[in-house]
C-alpha positions in Angstrom: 76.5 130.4 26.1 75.8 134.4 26.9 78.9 136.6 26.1 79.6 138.8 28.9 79.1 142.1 28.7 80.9 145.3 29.6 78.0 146.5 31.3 77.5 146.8 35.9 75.3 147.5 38.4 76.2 150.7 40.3 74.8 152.5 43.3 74.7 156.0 43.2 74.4 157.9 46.3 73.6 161.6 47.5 76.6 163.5 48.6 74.8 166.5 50.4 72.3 164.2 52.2 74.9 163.4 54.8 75.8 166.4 55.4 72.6 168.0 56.0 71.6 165.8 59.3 68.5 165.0 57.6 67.5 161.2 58.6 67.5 158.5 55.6 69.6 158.3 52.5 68.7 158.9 48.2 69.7 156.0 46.7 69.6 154.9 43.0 70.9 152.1 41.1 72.0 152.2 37.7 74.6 150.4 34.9 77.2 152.1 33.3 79.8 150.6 30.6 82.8 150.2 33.1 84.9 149.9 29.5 84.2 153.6 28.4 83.4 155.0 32.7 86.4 153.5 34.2 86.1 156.3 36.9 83.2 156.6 39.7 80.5 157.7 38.3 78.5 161.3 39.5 75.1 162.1 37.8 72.7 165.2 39.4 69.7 163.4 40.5 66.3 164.4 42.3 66.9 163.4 46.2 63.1 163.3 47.3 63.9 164.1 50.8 65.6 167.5 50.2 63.1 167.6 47.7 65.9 169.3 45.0 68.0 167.3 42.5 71.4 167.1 43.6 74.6 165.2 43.3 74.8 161.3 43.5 78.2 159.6 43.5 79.2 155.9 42.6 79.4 154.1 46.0 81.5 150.4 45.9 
Protein backbone atom coordinates (compact mmCIF):
# COMPACT_ATOMS: atom_id res chain seq x y z
CA UNK A 1 0.00 0.00 0.00
CA UNK A 2 1.41 3.71 -1.10
CA UNK A 3 2.07 6.06 1.94
CA UNK A 4 0.52 9.28 1.33
CA UNK A 5 2.42 11.99 0.84
CA UNK A 6 2.56 15.57 1.95
CA UNK A 7 2.65 16.69 -1.42
CA UNK A 8 -0.71 18.73 -3.80
CA UNK A 9 -1.73 19.90 -6.87
CA UNK A 10 -2.10 23.72 -6.96
CA UNK A 11 -3.20 26.22 -9.48
CA UNK A 12 -1.47 29.19 -9.69
CA UNK A 13 -3.05 32.04 -11.35
CA UNK A 14 -2.01 35.68 -12.71
CA UNK A 15 -3.03 38.47 -10.53
CA UNK A 16 -2.51 41.41 -13.04
CA UNK A 17 -4.23 39.56 -15.97
CA UNK A 18 -7.60 40.55 -14.61
CA UNK A 19 -6.99 43.67 -14.22
CA UNK A 20 -5.66 44.53 -17.36
CA UNK A 21 -9.02 43.78 -19.57
CA UNK A 22 -6.95 41.67 -21.68
CA UNK A 23 -9.16 38.45 -22.77
CA UNK A 24 -7.98 34.89 -21.42
CA UNK A 25 -6.23 33.90 -18.28
CA UNK A 26 -2.16 32.49 -17.35
CA UNK A 27 -2.65 29.48 -15.68
CA UNK A 28 -0.06 27.04 -14.28
CA UNK A 29 -0.33 24.03 -12.18
CA UNK A 30 2.15 22.99 -9.78
CA UNK A 31 2.76 20.82 -6.19
CA UNK A 32 3.91 22.29 -3.27
CA UNK A 33 4.57 20.44 0.29
CA UNK A 34 1.25 21.76 1.98
CA UNK A 35 3.39 20.51 5.43
CA UNK A 36 6.22 23.21 5.01
CA UNK A 37 3.68 26.05 2.57
CA UNK A 38 0.73 26.02 4.69
CA UNK A 39 -0.13 29.47 3.24
CA UNK A 40 -1.26 30.24 -0.62
CA UNK A 41 1.35 30.06 -2.58
CA UNK A 42 2.70 33.21 -4.98
CA UNK A 43 5.61 32.51 -7.42
CA UNK A 44 6.57 35.39 -10.42
CA UNK A 45 5.88 33.49 -13.47
CA UNK A 46 5.99 34.40 -17.42
CA UNK A 47 2.18 35.25 -18.43
CA UNK A 48 2.53 34.74 -22.27
CA UNK A 49 -0.29 37.01 -23.03
CA UNK A 50 1.23 40.19 -21.46
CA UNK A 51 4.18 38.63 -22.69
CA UNK A 52 6.17 39.71 -19.11
CA UNK A 53 6.63 37.37 -16.09
CA UNK A 54 4.46 38.50 -13.38
CA UNK A 55 2.75 37.36 -10.28
CA UNK A 56 0.70 34.08 -9.99
CA UNK A 57 -1.27 33.29 -6.80
CA UNK A 58 -2.61 29.89 -5.40
CA UNK A 59 -6.25 29.78 -6.53
CA UNK A 60 -8.58 26.93 -4.33
Amino acid sequence: MAKKGNRVQVILECTEHKASGVPGTSRYITTKNKKNTPDRMELKKYNPILKKMTIHKEIK
